[in-house]
C-alpha positions in Angstrom: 0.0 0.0 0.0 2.7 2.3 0.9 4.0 2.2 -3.2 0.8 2.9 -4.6 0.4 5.7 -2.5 4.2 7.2 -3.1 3.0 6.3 -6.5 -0.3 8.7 -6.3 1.2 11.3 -4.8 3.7 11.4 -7.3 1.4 11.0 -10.2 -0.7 13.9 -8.5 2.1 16.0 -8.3 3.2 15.4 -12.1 -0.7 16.0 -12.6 -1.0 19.8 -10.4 2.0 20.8 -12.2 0.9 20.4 -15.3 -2.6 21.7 -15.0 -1.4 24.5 -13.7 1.3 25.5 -15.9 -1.4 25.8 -18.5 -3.5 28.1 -16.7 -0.8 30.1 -15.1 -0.2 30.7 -18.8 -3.4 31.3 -19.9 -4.8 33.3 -16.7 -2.2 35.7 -17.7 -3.3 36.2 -21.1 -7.0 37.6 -20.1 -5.9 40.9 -19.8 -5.0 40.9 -23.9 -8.6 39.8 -24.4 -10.0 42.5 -27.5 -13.8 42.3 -26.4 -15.3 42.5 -22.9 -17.6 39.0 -23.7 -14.9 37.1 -24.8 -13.3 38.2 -21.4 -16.4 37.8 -19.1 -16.2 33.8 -21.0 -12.6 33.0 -20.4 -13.1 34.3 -16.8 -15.5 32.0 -16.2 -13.5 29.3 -17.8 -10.5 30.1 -15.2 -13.0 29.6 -12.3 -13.6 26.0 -13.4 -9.5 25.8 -13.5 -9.4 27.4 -9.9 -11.6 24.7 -8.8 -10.0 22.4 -11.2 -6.5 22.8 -9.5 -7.8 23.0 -5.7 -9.4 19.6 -6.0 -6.2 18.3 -7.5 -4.3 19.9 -4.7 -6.9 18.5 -2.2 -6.6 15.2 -2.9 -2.5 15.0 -2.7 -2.9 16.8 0.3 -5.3 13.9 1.4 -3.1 10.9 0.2 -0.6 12.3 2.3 -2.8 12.7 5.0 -3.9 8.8 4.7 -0.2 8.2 4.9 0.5 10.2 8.2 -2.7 8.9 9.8 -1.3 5.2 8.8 2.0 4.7 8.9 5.1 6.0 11.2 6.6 9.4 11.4 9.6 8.5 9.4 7.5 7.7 6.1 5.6 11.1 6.3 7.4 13.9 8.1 9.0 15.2 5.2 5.8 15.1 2.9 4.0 16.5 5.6 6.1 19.6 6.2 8.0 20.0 3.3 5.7 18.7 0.2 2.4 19.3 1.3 2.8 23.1 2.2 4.6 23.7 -0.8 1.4 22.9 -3.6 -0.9 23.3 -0.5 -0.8 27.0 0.2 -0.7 28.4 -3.7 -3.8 26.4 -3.8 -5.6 28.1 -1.4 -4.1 30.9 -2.5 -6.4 29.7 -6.1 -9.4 29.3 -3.7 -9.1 32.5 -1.5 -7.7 34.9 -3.8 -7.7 34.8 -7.3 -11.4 32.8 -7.4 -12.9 35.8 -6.2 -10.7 38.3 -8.4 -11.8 36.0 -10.9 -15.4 36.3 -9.9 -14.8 40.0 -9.6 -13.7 40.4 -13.3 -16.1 37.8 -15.2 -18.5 40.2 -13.3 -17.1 43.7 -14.0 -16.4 42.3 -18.1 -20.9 41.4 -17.9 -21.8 44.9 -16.6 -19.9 46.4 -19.5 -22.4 48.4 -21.6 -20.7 47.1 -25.0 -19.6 43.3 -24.7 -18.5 43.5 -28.3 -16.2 46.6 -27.2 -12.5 46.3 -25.7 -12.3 46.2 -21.9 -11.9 49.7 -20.2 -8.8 50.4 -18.1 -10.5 49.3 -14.9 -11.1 46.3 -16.1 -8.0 45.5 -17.7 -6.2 45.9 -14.5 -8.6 43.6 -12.8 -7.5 41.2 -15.5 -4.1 41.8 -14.9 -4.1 41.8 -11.1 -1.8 39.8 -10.0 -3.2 38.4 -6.7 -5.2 37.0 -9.7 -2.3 35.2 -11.4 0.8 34.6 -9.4 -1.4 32.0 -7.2 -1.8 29.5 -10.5 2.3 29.9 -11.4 2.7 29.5 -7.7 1.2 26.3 -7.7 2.5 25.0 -10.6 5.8 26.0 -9.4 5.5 24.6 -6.0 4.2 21.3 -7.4 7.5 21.2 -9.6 9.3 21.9 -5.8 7.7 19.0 -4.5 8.8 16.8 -7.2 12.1 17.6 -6.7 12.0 16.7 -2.9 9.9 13.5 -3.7 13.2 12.9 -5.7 15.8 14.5 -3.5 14.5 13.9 0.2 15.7 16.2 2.9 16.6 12.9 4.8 19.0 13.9 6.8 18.3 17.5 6.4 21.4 19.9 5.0 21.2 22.8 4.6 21.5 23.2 0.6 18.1 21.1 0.9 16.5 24.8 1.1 17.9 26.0 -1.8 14.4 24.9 -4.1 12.4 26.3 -1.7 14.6 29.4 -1.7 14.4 29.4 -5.2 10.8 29.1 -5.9 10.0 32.0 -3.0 12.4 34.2 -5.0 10.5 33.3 -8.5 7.0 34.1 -6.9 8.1 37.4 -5.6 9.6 38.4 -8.8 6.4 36.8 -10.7 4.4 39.4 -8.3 6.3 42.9 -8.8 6.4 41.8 -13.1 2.7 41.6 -12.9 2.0 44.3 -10.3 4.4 46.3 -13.1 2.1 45.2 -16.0 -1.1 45.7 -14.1 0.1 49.6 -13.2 0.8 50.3 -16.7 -2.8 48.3 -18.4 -4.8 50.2 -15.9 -3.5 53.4 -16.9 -4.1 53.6 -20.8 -6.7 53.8 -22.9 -5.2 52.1 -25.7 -5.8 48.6 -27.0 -3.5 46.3 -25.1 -1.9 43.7 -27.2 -0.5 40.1 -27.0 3.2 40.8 -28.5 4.4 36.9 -29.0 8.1 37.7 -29.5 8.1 39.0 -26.1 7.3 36.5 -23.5 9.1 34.4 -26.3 12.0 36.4 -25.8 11.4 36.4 -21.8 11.2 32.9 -21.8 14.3 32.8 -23.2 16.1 34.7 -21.0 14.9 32.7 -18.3 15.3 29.5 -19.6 19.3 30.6 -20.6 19.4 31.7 -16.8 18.1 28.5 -15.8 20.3 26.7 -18.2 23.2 28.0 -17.3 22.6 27.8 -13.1 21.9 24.1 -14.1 25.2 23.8 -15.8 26.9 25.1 -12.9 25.0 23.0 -10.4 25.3 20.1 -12.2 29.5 20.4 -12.5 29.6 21.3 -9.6 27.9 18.3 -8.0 29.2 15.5 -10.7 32.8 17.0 -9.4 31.3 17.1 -5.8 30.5 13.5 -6.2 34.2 12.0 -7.8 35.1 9.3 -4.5 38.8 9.8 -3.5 41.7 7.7 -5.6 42.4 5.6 -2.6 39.7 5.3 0.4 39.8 3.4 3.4 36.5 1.6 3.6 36.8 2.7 7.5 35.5 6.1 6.3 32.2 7.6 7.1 30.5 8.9 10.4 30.5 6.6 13.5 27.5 5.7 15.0 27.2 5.1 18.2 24.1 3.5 19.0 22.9 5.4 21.6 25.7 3.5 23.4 29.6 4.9 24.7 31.8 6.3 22.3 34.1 4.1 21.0 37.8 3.7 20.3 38.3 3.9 15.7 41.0 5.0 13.6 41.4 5.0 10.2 45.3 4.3 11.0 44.8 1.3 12.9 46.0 3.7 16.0 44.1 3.5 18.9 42.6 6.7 20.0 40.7 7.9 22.9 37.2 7.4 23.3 34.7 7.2 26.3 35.2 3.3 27.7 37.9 2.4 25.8 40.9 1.8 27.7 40.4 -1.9 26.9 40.3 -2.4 23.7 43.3 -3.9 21.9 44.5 -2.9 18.5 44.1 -5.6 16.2 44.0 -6.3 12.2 41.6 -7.9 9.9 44.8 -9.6 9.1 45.4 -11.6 12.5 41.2 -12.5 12.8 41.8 -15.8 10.7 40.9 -19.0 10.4 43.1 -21.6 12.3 46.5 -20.7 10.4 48.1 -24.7 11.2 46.4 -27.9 10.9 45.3 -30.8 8.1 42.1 -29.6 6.3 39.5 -31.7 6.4 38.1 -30.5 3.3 40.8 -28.7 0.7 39.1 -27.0 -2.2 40.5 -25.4 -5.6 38.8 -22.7 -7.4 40.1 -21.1 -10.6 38.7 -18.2 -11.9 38.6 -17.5 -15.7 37.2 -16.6 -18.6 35.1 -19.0 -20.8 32.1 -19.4 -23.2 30.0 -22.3 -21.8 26.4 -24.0 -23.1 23.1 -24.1 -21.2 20.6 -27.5 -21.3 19.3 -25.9 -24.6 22.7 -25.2 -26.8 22.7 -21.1 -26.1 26.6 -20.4 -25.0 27.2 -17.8 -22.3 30.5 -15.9 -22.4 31.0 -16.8 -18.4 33.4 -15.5 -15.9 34.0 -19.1 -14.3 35.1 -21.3 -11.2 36.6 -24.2 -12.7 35.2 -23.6 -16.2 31.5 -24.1 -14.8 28.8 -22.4 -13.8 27.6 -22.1 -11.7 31.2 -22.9 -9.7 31.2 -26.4 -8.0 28.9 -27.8 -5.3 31.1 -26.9 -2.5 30.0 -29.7 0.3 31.4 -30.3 4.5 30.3 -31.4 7.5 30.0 -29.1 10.5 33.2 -28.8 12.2 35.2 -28.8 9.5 38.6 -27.1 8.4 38.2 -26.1 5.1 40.8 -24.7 2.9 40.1 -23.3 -0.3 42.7 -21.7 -2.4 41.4 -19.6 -5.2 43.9 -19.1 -8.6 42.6 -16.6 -10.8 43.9 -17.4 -14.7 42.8 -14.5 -16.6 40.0 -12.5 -14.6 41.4 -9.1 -15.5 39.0 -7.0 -13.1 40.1 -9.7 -10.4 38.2 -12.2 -8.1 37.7 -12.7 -4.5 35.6 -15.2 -2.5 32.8 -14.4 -0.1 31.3 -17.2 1.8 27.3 -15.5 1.6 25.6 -16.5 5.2 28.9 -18.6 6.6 29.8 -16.5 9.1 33.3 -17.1 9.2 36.5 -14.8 10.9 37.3 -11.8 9.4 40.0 -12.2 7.5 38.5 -15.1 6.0 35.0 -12.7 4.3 36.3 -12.1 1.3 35.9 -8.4 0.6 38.7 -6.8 -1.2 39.8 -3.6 0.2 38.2 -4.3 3.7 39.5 -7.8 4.5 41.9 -8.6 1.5 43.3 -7.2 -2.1 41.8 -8.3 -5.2 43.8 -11.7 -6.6 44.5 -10.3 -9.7 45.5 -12.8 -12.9 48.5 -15.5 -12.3 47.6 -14.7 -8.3 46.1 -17.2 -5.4 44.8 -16.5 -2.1 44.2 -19.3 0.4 40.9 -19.3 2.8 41.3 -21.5 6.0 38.1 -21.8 8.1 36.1 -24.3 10.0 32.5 -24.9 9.4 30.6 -23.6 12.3 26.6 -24.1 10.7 25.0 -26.5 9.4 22.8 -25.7 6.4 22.6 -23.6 2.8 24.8 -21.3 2.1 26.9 -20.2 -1.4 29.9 -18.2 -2.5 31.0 -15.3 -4.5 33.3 -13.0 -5.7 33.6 -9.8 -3.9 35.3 -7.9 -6.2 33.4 -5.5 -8.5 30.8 -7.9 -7.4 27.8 -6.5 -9.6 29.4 -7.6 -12.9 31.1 -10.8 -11.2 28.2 -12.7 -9.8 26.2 -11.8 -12.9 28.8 -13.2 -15.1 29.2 -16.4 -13.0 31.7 -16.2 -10.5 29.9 -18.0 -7.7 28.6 -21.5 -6.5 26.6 -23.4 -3.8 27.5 -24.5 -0.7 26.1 -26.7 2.1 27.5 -27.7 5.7 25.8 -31.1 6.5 25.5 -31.8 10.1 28.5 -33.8 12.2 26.8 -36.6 11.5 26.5 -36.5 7.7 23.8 -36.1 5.3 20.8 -38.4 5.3 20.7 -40.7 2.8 17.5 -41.7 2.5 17.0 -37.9 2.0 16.9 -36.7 -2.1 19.0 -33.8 -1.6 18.6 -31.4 -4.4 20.2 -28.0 -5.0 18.7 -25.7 -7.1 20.9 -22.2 -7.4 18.8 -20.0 -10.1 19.9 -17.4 -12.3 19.9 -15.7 -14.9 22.1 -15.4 -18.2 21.3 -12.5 -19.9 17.7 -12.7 -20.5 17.8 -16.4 -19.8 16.5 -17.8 -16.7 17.9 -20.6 -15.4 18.1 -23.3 -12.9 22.4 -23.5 -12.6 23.2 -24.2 -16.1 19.7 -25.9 -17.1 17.1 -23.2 -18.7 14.6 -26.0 -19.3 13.0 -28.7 -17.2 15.1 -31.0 -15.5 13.9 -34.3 -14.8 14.6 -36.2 -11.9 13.4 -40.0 -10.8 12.3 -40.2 -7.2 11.3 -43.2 -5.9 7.0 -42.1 -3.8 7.8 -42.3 0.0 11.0 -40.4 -0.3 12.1 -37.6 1.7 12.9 -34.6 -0.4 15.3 -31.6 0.3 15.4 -29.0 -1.8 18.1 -25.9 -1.7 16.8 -23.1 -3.1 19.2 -20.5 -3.8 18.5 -17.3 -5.3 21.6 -15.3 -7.0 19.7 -13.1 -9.5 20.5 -9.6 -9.1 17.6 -7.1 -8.3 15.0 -10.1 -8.3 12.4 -11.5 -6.0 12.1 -15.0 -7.7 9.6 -17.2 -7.7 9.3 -20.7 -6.8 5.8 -22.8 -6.8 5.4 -26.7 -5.8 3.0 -28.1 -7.7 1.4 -31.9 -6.8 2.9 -32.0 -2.9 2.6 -30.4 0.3 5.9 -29.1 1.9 7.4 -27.5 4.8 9.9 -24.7 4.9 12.8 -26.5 6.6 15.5 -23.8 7.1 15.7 -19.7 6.2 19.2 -18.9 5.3 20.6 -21.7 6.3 19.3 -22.2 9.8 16.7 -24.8 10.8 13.5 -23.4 11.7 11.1 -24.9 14.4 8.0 -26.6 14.2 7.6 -25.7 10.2 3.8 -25.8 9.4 2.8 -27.8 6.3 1.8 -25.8 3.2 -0.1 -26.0 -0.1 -0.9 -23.7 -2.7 1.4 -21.5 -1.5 3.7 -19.5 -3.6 7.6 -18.7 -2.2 9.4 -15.6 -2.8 13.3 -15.3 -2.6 15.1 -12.6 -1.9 18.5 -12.0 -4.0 21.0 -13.9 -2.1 18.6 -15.7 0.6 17.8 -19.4 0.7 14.9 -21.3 1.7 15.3 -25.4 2.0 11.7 -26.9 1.5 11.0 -30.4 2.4 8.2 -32.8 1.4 7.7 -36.7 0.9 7.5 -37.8 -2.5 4.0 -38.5 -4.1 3.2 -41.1 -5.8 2.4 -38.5 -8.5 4.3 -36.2 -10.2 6.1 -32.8 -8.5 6.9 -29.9 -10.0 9.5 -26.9 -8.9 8.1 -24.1 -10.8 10.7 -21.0 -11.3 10.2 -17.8 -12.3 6.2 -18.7 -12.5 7.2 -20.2 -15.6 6.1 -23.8 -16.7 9.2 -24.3 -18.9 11.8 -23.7 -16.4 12.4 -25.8 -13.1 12.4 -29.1 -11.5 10.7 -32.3 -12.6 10.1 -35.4 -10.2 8.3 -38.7 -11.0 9.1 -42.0 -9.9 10.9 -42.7 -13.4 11.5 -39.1 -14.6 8.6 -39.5 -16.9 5.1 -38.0 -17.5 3.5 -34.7 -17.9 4.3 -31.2 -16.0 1.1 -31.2 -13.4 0.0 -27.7 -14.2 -1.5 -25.0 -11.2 -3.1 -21.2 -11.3 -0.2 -20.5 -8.8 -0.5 -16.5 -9.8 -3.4 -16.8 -7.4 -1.9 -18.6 -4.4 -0.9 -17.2 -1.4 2.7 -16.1 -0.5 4.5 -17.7 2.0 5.1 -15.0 5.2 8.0 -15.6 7.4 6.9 -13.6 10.2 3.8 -16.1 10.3 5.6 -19.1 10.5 6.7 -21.9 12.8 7.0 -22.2 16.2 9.3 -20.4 19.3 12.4 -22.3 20.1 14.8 -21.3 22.8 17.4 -18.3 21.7 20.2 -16.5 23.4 18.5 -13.1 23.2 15.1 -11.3 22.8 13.4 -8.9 21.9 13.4 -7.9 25.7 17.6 -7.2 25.2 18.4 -5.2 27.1 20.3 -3.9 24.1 24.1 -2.1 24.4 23.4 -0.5 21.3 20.0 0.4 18.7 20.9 1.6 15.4 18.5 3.0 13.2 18.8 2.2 9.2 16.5 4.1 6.9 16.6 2.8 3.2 15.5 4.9 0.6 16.2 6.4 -3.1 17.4 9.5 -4.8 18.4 11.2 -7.9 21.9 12.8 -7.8 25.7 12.4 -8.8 28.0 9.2 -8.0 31.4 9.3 -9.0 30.6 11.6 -11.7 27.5 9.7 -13.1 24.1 11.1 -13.0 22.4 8.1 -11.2 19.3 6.8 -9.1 20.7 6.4 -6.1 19.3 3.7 -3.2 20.6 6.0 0.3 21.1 4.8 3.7 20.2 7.1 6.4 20.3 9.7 3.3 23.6 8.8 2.0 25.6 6.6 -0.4 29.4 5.1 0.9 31.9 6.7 1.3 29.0 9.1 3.8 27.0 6.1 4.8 26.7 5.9 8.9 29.9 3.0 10.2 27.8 1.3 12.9 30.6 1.2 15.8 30.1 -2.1 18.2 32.3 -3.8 20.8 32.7 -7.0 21.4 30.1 -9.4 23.2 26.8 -6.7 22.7 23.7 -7.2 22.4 23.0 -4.9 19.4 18.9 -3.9 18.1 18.7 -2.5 14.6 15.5 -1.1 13.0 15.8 -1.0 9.2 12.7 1.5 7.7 12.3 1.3 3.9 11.2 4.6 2.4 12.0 3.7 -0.6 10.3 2.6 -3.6 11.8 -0.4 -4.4 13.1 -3.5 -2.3 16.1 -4.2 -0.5 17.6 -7.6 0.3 20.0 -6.2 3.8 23.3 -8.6 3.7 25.3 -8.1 7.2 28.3 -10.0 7.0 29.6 -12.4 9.6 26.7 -12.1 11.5 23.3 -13.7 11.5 20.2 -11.6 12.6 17.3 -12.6 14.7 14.3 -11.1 13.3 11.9 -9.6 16.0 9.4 -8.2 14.3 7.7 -6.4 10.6 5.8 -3.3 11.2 5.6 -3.6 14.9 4.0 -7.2 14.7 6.1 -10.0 16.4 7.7 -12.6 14.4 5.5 -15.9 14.9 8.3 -18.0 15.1 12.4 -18.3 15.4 13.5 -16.9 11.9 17.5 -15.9 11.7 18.2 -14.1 8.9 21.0 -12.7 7.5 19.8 -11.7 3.9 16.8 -9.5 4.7 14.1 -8.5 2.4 12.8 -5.3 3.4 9.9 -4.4 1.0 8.9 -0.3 0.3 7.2 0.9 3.6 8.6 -2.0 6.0 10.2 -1.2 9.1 12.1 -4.8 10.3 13.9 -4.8 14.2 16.3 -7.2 14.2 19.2 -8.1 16.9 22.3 -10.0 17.0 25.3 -10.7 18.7 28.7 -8.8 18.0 30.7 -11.9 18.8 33.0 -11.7 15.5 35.2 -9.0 15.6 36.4 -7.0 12.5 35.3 -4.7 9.6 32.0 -6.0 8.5 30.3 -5.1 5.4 26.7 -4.0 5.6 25.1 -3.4 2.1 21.8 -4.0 -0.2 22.5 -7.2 -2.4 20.4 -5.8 -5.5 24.7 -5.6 -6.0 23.2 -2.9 -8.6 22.2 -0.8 -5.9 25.7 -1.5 -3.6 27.7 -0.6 -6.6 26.0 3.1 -6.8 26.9 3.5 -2.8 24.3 1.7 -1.3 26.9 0.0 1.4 28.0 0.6 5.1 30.4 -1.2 7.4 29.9 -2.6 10.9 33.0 -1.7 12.8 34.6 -3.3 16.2 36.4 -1.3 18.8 39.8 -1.7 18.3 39.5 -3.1 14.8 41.5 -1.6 11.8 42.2 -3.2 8.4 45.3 -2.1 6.2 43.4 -2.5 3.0 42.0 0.1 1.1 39.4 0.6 -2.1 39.5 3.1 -5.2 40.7 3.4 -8.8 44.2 3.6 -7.2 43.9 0.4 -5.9 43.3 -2.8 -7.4 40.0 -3.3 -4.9 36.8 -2.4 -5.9 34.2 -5.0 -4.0 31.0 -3.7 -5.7 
């Protein structure tokens, strides 16, 4: 609801601006009309556009209304105080004080003895009165002011916010003394009054070339306002404290002073590794490189690989594990890196260039040591210039069976999807695959979602299931489900179970019925077809039942961070882009959440925005507590969160894994336009740096 009303008020706005710049223009013309009847006429046109144009205004006014009665203070302030009175008081200026000039003149234009003769003096200047004109351009430029702050929110306010609405007073004031000047000189003259074209042709162009070239100069100045540095340290940006005491940061890696911090200890990403000594129980190569590789139905895909595959190799271990992976990059020119997405593993070991490692660059290796704390679904990536990476194919599944091994009687199936280009896909297969499942089986099915900016779709057809496991941790007491529709965040994973049918099952993707999963007994017989457009989508927050947990939503909490997602037009190094903010800013100016080790820590993510935004926190999983102030049914961990346009999520977690942790939006095509922060430990500093003077550019 909260996007079709952002939607309406927008479209309203778009609407009152328009309207009115057509009868600002043409109220402002009825003082060059020849004859008094064709005046008193046109006047009473104008009073069906003054009513026109309040209703337009009244019902924007009321959709933001509806939104402040509804929803929280943080969705509506800045409509309510800064759109609203903007188009609001012109309007009434319409109603209050050009309707009855307008009433005035269609009046004094009827009493005139001759309506075929030209208007008299007195009547020309009530024409040309400019109480009677200014409110319509007022209006239409105030509506043109709000569309810029639907587009530019004041969140956080600054103070260049003001300048529109320091520009628009200015216009209206010099709109008044031109037409106060104009109605001075009509009402004094008995001669003819006459339209001359070339001259408002010629004012327009003046003002348009003034306009032109303050945009020019705006504009440079903030493309060259918006260049990042040659060389940051992804360190940068304001601390946040959380409500809680100052702590001890650097950008040096020098300790500094800061309220409570005489304990902290200096330490580098570099010394928070995985166990440095010791005989793997799972080694792992990974070579990165270039190659053009076939789907299921022949169509080649010029790849960016792990072992000349995609996706990269099922990478599979038992809790407890040491795992050692090197990765070898062949002839990945923008370079690769490996991020283990939901393991949450030591710092050093994340896989983020310029925060916890440099880019391996071509003929390079870099070795990951790390022991397999969860159980559950998980995958990998690269994390360098990770938009154009995982899109081209640089990433692969991965699953931590439990100490005790996988079941076998359990038909353990991954299924990663993605998509090639326009081809959607399920791994390398973009057509049905077909599997034989013996009825009575238990079924596991990993579903892993790495498209970029897309909420895919998954439908069971011809079995009832359970969601087993949310980002790879086991839920409690899954309820059974049918006719229900999933929907997967970029970069989460749900593991549905079911026992086989003696009927066929199908794993709809994409709510296509050409793409997915096939099982039958023999891995024959016809796709059982569904209207699953009309069934219900699964809720997490609805779901399962309370199991015991470390922490509640009771804390108490060391530290509460607030994150407010939303979007904006402007200037990112140097490209006019639409930006996706976080507390109204894009990285390097994004908040740095400071923590210390052992918290409790509460954040509350709010999505102004218009658009979704899959929240990845690194090394770290969240408990969700609740969705627009309702509980959470069950005990859902997270740490891929899908916050939809007008949701406001609290979540809480532990900081017991110390280092610089990434925080960003996995649409990667809204991380790689700034939409990224870090969550920093006391006492924490990395030698590693980002920029186009460095080889490390994670996004």
């Amino acid at each position: 609801m909260y996007s079709i009303w952002m939607m309406t008020e927008l479209g309203g706005l778009f609407l009152l601006f328009l309207c009115s710049c057509i009868a600002g223009v043409t109220v402002s013309r009825l003082v060059y009309s020849p004859q008094n009847g064709r005046l008193h006429r046109k006047a009473g046109k104008h009073m069906l556009w003054a009513v026109w144009l309040t209703l337009v205004a009244g019902a924007v006014a009321a959709v933001i209304g509806r939104m402040a009665y509804t929803l929280d203070t943080v969705f509506w302030y800045d409509r309510v105080y800064v759109h609203a009175p903007l188009f609001v008081i012109p309007a009434l200026l319409i109603l209050l004080l050009a309707l009855p000039k307008l009433v005035r003149l269609r009046k004094a234009a009827k009493q005139a003895p001759q309506p075929e003769a030209a208007p008299e003096p007195l009547v020309r200047g009530f024409a040309a009165d400019p109480g009677l004109i200014v409110p319509f351009q007022a209006t239409a430029l105030g509506a043109l002011a709000a569309v810029y702050y639907v587009f530019v929110p004041p969140i956080t306010f600054q103070w260049s916010h003001l300048i529109p609405a320091g520009l628009l007073a200015t216009a209206v004031v010099a709109l008044w003394t031109r037409h106060s000047l104009r109605q001075r000189h009509v009402s004094r003259t008995d001669k003819e009054v006459r339209l001359r074209p070339w001259l408002p042709v010629l004012g327009s162009a003046a003002v348009l070339g003034l306009l032109a070239a303050g945009g020019f100069v705006w504009f440079d100045w903030a493309k060259q306002g918006s260049l990042l540095p040659p060389r940051m340290d992804m360190m940068a940006g304001t601390a946040d404290y959380g409500g809680g005491t100052a702590l001890a940061h650097d950008h040096s890696g020098h300790m500094t002073a800061g309220s409570g911090s005489t304990s902290a200890k200096n330490v580098s990403v570099t010394q928070l590794t995985g166990p440095r000594t010791g005989i793997p129980d799972k080694t792992f190569t990974l070579t990165a490189e270039k190659k053009t590789v076939q789907l299921s139905s022949g169509k080649s895909v010029d790849a960016w690989t792990f072992n000349g595959q995609i996706p990269g190799p099922e990478l599979r271990m038992k809790e407890g594990d040491l795992v050692e992976v090197t990765l070898i990059n062949k002839d990945v020119e923008q370079g690769a890196t490996i991020h283990w997405h939901g393991l949450d593993v030591p710092n050093a070991e994340d896989g983020v260039a310029g925060a916890t490692q440099d880019a391996v660059m071509p003929g390079e290796s870099h070795t990951y040591r790390f022991i397999a704390e969860q159980t559950g679904t998980f995958w990998y990536h690269s994390h360098q210039q990770s938009k154009e990476a995982v899109q081209k194919g640089l990433f692969g599944p991965l699953v931590v069976e439990p100490l005790t091994g996988a079941d076998p009687k359990v038909k353990d199936v991954t299924v990663i999807t993605h998509r090639w280009g326009n081809t959607l896909a399920v791994g390398a297969s973009d057509k049905i695959e077909r599997m034989s499942v013996a009825p009575g089986t238990p079924v596991r099915l990993r579903l892993i979602n790495t498209d970029d900016w897309s909420r895919q779709q998954y439908a069971l057809i011809g079995a009832s299931f359970q969601v087993a496991a949310i980002d790879g941790t086991e839920l409690h007491q899954p309820g059974t489900l049918q006719n229900t529709r999933l929907e997967l965040t970029t970069g989460g994973r749900y593991d549905i179970t079911f026992i086989m049918p003696n009927t066929p099952v199908f794993l709809s993707v994409g709510a296509k019925n050409n793409v997915g999963l096939f099982l039958s007994s023999d891995g024959a017989g016809s796709i059982p077809q569904a209207a699953t457009d009309a069934w219900a989508s699964f809720d997490p927050v609805a779901y399962g039942g309370q199991t015991a947990t470390p922490f509640d939503a009771d804390g108490p909490f060391d530290r509460q961070f607030t994150m407010i997602l939303d979007n904006k037009l402007g200037f990112y190094n140097g490209s006019f882009e639409s930006l996706y903010t976080i507390n109204g800013e894009v990285f390097p100016n994004t908040p740095m959440f400071m923590v210390r080790e052992g918290e409790l820590v509460k954040t509350t993510i709010i999505n102004r925005g218009a658009v979704d935004h899959p929240m990845h926190l690194h090394g770290h999983h969240m408990l969700v507590l609740s969705r627009n102030g309702k509980p959470v049914q069950g005990t859902w961990w997270s740490d891929t969160l899908d916050v939809l346009p007008g949701d406001t999520y609290e979540v809480a977690f532990r900081a017991d894994n110390p280092g610089v942790w990434m925080d960003h939006c996995h649409n990667l095509t809204h991380a790689a336009v700034g939409m990224t922060m870090h969550l920093m430990y006391e006492g924490v500093s990395t030698p590693f740096a980002v920029g186009s003077d460095t080889r490390n550019h994670p996004e």
